[in-house]
Residue frames as a rotation matrix with the C-alpha (Angstrom) as fourth column:
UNK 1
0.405 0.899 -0.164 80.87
-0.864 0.319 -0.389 117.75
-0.298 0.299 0.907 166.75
UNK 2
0.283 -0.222 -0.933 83.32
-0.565 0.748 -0.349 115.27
0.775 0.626 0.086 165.47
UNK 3
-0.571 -0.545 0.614 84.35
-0.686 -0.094 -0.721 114.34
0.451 -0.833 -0.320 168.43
UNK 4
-0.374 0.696 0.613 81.03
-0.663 0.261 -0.701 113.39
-0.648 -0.669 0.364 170.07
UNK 5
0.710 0.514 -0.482 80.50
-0.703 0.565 -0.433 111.05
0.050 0.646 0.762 166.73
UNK 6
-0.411 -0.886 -0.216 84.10
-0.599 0.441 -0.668 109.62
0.687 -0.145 -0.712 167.20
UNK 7
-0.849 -0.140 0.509 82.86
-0.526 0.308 -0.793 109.19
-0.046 -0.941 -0.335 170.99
UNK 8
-0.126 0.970 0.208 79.40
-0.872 -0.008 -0.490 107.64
-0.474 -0.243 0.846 169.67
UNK 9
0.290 -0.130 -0.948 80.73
-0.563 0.778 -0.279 104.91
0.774 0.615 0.152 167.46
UNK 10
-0.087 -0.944 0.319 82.92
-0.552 -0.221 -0.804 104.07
0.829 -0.246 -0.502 170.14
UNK 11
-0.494 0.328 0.805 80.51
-0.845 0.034 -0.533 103.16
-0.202 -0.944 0.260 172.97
UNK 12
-0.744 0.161 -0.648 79.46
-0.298 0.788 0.539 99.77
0.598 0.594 -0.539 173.31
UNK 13
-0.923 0.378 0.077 77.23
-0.004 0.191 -0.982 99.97
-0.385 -0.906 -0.174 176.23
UNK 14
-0.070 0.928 0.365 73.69
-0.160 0.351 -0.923 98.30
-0.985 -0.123 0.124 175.49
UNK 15
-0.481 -0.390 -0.785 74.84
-0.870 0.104 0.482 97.02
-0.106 0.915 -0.390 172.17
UNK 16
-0.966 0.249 -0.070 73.51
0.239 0.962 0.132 93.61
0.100 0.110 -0.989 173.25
UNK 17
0.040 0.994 -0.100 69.93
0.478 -0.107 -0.872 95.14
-0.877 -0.013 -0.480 173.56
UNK 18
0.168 0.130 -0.977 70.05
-0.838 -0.503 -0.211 97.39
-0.519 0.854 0.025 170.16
UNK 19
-0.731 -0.253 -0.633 71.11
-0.681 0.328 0.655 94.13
0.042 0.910 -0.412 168.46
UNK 20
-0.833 0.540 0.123 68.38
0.458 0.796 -0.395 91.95
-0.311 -0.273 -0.910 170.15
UNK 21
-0.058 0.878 -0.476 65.81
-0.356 -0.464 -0.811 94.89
-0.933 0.122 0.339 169.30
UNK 22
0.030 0.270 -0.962 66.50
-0.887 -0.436 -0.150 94.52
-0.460 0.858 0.227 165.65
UNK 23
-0.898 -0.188 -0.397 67.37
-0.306 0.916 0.258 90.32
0.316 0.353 -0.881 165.21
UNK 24
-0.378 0.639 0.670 64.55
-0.116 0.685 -0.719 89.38
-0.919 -0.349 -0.184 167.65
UNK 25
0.266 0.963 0.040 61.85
-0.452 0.162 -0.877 89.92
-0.851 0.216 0.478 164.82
UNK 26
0.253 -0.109 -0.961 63.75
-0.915 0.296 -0.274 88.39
0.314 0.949 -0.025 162.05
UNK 27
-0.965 -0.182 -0.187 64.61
-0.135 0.961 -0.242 85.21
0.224 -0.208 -0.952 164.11
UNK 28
-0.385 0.892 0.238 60.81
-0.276 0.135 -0.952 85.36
-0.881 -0.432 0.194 165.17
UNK 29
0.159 0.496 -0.854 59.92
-0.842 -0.383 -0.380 85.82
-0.515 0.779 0.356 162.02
UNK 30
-0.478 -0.585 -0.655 62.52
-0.750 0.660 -0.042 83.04
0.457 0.471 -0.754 160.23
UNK 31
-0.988 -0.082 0.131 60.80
-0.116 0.952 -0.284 80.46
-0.102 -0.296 -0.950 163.00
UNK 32
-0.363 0.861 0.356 57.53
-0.265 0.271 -0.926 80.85
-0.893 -0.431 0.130 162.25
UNK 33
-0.297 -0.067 -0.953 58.23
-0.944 -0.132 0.304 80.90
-0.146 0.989 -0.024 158.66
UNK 34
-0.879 -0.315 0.359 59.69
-0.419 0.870 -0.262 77.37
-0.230 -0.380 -0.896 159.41
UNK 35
-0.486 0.777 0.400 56.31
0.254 0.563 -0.786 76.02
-0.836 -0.281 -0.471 160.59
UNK 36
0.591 0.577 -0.564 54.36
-0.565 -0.202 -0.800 77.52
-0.575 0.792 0.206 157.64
UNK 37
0.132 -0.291 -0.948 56.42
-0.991 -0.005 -0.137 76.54
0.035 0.957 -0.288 155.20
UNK 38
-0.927 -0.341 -0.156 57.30
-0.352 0.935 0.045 72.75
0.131 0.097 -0.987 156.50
UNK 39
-0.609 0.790 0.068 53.15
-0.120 -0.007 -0.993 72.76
-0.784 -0.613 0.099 157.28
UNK 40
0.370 0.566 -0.737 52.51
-0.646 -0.413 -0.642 73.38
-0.668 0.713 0.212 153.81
UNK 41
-0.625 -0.442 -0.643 54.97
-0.625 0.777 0.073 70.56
0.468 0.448 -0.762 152.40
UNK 42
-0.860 0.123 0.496 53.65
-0.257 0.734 -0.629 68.34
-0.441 -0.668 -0.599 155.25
UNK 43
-0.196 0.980 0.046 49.92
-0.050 0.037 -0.998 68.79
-0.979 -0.198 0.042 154.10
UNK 44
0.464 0.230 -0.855 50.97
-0.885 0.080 -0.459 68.89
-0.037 0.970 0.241 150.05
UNK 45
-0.790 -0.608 0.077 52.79
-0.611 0.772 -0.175 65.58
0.047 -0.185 -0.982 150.96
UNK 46
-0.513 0.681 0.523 49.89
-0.538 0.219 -0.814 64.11
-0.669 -0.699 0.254 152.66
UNK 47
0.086 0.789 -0.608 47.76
-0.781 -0.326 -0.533 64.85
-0.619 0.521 0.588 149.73
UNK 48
-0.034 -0.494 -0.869 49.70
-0.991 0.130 -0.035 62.98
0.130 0.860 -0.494 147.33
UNK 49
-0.879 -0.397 0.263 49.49
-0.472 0.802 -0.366 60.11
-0.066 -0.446 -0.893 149.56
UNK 50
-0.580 0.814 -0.014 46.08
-0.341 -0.259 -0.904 60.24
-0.740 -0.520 0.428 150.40
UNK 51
0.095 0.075 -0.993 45.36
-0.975 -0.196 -0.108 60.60
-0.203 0.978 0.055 146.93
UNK 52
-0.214 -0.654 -0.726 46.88
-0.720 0.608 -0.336 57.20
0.661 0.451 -0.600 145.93
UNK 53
-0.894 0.302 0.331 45.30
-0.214 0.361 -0.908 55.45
-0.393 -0.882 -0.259 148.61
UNK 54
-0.047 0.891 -0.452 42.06
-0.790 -0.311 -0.529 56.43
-0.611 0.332 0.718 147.11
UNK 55
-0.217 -0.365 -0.906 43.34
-0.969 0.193 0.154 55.36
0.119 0.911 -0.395 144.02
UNK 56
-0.707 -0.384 -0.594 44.88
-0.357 0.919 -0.170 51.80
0.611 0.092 -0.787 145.00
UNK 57
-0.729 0.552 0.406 40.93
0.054 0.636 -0.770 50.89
-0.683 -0.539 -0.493 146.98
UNK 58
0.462 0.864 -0.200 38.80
-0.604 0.141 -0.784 51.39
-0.649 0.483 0.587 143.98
UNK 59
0.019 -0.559 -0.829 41.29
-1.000 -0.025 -0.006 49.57
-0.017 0.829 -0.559 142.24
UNK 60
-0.983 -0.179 0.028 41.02
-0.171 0.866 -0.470 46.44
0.060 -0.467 -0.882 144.43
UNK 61
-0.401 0.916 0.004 37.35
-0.781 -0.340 -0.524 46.68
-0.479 -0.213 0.852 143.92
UNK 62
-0.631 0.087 0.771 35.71
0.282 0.952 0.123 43.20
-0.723 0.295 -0.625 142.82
UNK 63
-0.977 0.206 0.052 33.78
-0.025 -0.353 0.935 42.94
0.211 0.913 0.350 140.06
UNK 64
-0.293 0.813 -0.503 30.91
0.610 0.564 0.557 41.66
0.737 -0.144 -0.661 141.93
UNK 65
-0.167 0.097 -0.981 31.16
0.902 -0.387 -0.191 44.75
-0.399 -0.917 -0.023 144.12
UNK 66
0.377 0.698 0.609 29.48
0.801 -0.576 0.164 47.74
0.465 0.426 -0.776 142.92
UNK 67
-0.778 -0.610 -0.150 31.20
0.626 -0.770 -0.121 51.04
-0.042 -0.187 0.981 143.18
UNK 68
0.337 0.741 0.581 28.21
0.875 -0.474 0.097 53.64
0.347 0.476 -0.808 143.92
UNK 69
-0.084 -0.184 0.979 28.31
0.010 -0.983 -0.184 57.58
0.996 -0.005 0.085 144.37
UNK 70
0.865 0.061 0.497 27.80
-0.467 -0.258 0.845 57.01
0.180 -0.964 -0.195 148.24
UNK 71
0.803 -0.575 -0.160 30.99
0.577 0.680 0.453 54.95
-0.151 -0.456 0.877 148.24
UNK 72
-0.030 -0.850 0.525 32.89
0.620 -0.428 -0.657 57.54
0.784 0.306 0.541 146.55
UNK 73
0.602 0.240 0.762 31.05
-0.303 -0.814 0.496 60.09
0.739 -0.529 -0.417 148.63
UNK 74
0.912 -0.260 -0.318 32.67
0.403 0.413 0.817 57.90
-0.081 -0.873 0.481 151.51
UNK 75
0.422 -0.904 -0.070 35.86
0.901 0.409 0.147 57.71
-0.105 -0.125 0.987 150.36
UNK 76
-0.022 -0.494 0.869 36.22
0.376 -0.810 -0.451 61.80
0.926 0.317 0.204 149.71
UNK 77
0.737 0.425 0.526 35.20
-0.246 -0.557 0.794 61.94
0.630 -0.714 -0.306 153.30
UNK 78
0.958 -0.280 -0.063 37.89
0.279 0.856 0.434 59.61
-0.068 -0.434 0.899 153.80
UNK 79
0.079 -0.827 0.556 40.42
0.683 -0.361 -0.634 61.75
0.726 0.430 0.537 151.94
UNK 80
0.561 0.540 0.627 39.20
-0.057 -0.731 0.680 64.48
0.826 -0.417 -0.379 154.25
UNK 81
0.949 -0.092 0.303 40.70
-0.290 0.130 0.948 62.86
-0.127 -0.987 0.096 157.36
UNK 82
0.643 -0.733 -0.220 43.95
0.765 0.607 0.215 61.69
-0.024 -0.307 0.951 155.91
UNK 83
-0.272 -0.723 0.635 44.95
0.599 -0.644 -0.477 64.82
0.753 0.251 0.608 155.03
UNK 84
0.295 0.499 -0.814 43.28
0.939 0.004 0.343 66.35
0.174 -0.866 -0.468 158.28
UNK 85
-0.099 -0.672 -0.734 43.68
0.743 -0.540 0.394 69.60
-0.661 -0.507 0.553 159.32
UNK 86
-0.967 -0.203 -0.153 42.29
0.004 -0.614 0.790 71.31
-0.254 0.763 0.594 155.98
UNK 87
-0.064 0.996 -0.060 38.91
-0.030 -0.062 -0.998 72.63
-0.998 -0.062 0.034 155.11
UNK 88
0.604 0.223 -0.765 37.60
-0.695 -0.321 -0.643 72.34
-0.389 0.920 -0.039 151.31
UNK 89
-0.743 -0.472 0.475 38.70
-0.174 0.821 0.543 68.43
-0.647 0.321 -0.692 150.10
UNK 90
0.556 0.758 -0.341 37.12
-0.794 0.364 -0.488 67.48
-0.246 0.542 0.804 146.98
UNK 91
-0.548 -0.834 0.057 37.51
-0.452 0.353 0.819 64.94
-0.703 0.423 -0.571 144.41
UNK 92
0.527 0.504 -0.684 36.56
-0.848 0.262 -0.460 63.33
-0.053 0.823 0.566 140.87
UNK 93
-0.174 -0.432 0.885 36.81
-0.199 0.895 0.398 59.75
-0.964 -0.107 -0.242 139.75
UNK 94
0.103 0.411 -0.906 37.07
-0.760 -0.554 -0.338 59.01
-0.641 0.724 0.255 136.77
UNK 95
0.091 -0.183 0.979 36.95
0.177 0.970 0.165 55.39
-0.980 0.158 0.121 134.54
UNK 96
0.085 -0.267 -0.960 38.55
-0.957 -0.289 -0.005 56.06
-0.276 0.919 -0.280 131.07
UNK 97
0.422 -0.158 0.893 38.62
0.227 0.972 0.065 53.12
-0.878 0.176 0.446 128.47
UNK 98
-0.426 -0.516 -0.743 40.49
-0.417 -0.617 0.668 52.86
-0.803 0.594 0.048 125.34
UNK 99
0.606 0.751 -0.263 38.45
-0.488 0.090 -0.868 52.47
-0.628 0.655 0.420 122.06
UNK 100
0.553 -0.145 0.820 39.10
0.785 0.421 -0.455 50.22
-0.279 0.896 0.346 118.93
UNK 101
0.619 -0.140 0.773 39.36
0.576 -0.588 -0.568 53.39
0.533 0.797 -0.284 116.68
UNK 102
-0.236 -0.936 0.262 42.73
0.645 -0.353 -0.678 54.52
0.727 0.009 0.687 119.09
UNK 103
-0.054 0.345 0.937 40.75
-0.351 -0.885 0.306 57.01
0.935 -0.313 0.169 121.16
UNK 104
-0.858 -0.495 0.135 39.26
-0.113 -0.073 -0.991 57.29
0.500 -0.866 0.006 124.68
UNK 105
-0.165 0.982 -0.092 36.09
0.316 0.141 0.938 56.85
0.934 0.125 -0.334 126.40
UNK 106
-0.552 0.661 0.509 34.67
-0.766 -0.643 0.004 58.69
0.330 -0.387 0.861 129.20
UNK 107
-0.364 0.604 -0.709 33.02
0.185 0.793 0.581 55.16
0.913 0.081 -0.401 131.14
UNK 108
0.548 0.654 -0.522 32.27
0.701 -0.018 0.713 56.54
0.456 -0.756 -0.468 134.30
UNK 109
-0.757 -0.403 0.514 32.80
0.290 -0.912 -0.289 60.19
0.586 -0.070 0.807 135.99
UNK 110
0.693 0.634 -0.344 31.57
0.644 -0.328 0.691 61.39
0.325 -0.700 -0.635 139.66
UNK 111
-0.564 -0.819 0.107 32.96
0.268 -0.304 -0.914 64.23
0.781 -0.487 0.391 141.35
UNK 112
0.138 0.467 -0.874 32.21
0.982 0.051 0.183 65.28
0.130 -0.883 -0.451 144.93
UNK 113
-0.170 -0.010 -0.985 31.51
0.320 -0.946 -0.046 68.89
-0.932 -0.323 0.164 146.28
UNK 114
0.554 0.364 -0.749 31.75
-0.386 -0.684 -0.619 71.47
-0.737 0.632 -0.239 143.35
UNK 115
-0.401 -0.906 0.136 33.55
-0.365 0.294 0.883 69.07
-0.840 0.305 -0.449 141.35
UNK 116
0.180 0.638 -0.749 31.90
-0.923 -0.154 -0.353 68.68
-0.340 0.755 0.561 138.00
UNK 117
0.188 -0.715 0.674 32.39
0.044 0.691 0.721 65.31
-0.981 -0.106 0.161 136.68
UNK 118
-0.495 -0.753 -0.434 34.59
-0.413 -0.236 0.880 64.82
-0.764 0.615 -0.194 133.26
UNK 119
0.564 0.814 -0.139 32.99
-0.441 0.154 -0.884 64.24
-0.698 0.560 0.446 129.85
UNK 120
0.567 -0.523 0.636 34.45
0.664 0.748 0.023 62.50
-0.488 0.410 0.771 126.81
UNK 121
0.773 -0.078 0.630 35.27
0.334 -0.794 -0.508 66.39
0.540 0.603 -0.588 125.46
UNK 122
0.785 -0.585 0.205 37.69
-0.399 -0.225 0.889 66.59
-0.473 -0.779 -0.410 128.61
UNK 123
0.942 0.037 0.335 39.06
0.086 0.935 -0.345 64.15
-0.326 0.354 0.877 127.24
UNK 124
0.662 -0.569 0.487 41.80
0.448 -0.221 -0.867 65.55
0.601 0.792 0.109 124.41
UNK 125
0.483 -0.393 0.783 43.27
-0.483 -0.865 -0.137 68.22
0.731 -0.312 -0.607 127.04
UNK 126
0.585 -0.340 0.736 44.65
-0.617 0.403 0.676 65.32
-0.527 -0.850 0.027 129.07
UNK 127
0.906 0.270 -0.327 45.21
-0.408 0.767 -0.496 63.29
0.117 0.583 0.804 126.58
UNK 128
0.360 -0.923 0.136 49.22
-0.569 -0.333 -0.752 63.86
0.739 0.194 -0.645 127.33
UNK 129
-0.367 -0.160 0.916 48.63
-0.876 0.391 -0.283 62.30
-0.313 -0.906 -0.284 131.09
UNK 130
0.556 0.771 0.311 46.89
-0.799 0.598 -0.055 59.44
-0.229 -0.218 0.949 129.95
UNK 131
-0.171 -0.933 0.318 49.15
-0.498 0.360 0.789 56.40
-0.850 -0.024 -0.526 129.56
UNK 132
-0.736 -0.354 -0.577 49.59
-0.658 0.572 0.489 53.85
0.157 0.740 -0.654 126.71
UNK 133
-0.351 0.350 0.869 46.97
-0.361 0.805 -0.470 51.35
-0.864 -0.478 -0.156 127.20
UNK 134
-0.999 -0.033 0.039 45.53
0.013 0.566 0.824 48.35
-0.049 0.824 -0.565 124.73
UNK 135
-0.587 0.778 -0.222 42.55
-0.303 0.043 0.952 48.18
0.750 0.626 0.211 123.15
UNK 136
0.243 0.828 -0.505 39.36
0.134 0.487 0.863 47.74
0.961 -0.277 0.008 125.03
UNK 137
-0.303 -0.091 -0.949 41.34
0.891 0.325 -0.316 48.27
0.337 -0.941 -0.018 128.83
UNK 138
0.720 0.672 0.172 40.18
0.397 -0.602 0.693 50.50
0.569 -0.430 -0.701 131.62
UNK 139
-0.294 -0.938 -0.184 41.93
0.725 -0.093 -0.682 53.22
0.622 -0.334 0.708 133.84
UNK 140
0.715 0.675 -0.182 40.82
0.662 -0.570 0.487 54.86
0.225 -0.469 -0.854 136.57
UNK 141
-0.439 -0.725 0.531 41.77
0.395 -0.686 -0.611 58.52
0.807 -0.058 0.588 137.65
UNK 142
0.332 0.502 -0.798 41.36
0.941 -0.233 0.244 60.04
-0.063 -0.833 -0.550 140.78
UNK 143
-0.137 -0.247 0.959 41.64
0.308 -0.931 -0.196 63.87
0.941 0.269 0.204 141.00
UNK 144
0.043 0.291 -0.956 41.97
0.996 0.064 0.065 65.45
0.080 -0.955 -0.287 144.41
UNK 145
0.094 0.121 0.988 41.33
0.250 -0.964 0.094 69.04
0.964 0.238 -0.121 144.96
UNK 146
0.367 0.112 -0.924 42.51
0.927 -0.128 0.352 69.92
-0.079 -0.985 -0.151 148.83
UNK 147
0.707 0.202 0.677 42.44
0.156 -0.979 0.129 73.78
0.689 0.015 -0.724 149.79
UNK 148
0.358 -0.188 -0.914 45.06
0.901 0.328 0.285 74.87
0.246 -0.926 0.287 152.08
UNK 149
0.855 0.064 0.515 45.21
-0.076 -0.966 0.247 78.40
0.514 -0.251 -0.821 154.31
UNK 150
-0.489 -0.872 -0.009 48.81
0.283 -0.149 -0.947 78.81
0.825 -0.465 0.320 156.01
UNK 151
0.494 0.334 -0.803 48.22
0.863 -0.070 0.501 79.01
0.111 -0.940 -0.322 159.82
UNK 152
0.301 -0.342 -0.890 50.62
0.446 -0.775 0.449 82.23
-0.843 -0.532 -0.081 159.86
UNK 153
0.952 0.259 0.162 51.24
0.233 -0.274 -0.933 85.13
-0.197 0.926 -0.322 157.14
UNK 154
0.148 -0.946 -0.287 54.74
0.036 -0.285 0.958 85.03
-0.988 -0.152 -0.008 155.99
UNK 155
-0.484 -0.548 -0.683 54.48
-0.554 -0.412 0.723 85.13
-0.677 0.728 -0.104 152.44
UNK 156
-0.939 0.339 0.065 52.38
0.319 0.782 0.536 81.94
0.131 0.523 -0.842 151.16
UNK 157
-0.533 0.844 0.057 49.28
-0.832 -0.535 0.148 82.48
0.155 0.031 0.987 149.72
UNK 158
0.103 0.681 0.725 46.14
-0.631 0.609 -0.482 80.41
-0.769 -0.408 0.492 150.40
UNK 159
-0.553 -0.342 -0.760 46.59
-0.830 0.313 0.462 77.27
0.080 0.886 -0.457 147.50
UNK 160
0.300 0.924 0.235 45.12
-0.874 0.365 -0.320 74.55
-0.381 -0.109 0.918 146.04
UNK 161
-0.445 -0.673 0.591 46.79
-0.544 0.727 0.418 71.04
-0.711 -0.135 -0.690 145.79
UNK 162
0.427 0.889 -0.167 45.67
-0.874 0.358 -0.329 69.38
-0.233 0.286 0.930 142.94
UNK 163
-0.258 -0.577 0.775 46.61
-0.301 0.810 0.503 65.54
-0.918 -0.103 -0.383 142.65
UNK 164
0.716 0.547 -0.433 45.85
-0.693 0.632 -0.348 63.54
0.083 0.549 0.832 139.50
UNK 165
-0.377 -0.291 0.879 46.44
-0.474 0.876 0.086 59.59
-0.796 -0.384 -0.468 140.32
UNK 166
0.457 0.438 -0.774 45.97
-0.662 0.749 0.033 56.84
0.594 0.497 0.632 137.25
UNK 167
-0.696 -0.451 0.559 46.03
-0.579 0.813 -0.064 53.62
-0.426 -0.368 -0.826 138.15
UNK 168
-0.647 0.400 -0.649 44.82
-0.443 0.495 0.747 50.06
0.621 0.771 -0.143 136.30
UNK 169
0.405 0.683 0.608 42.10
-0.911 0.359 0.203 48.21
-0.080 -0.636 0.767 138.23
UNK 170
-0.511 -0.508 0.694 43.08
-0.651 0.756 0.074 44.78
-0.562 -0.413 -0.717 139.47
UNK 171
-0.535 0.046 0.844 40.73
-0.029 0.997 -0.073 43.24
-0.845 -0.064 -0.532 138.44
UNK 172
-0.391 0.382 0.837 39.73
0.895 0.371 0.249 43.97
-0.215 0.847 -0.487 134.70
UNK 173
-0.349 0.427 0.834 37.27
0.055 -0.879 0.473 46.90
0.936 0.211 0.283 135.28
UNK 174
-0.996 0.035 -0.077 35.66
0.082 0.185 -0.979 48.72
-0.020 -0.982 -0.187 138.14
UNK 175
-0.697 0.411 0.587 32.24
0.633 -0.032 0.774 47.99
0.337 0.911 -0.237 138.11
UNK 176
-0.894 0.122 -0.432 30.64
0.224 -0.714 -0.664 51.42
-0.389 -0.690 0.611 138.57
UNK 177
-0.084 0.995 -0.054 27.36
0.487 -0.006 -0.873 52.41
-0.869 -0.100 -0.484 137.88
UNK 178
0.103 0.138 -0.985 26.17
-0.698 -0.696 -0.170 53.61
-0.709 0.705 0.025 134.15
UNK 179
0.714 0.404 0.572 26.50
-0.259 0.911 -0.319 52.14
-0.650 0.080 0.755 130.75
UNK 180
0.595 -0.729 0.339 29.62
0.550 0.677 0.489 52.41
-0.585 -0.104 0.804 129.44
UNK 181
-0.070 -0.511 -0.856 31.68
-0.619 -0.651 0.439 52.92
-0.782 0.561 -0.271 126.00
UNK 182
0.693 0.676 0.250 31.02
-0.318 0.598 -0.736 51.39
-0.647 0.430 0.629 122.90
UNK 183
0.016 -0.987 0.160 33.66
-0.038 0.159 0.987 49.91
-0.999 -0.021 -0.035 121.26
């Protein structure tokens, strides 16, 4: 009996197929990982861009140009396509002003899809992201919400990207529909 184990280590005939049986599927595996995983950077990259884009055209927004809910509606349709390739793109805008009395204001808030849009109670729980700003100025925020499903299961679950983008408006304020904060 020892012998015939002696004589079974020993043989090397079809060694190169017993090792291809058992690497193929981990090198299969390892390359499709690959794609998932550089698919899922690629498309949380995107976002971020995409995002900021948004951002820096309502910012350039004259004053004499009216921001309405079908422009925003546009521009989430717009997010939609840069980040292509993903189902379930929202987003919220949001115009925040700072008050006299140090606080925040809540001047204008749309969100698209099932996005709710942000009250002046939201407000406090951010309060950390919001920057420094002086009396009486205006910041807009864009929130993006983009869904994304891995094209192959290797370990990543389905996720949601969520961007938040401030940025100052060029040109003073954007003017969006509603009446305001009261200083």
């Amino acid at each position: 009996m020892k012998l015939l184990i002696q004589k079974f280590l020993r043989d090397t005939s079809a060694a190169v197929s017993l090792e291809t049986v058992i690497i193929f599927p981990i090198l299969i595996w390892a390359w499709i990982g690959t794609f998932a995983f550089f698919d899922a950077y690629r498309v949380y990259n995107t976002s971020i861009k995409a995002t900021f884009t948004i951002a820096d055209l309502i910012s350039r927004q004259q004053k004499s140009e009216r921001v309405e809910e079908d422009d925003l509606d546009g521009m989430s349709e717009m997010l939609a396509l840069m980040v292509r390739g993903t189902d379930g793109v929202e987003m919220r805008v949001t115009q925040i002003q700072r008050l006299v009395s140090g606080g925040y204001c809540v001047n204008y808030s749309y969100g698209t899809g099932s996005q709710a849009r942000l009250f002046n109670a939201n407000l406090p729980a951010m309060q950390d992201r919001i920057p420094d700003m002086a009396t009486g100025e205006y910041v807009v925020l864009v929130e993006s919400f983009i869904d994304y499903a891995p094209s192959f299961n290797v370990g990543l679950n389905d996720l949601t990207f969520e961007n938040f983008t401030l940025t100052r408006p060029r040109n003073g304020q954007v003017p969006f529909p509603g009446r305001g904060c009261e200083l």
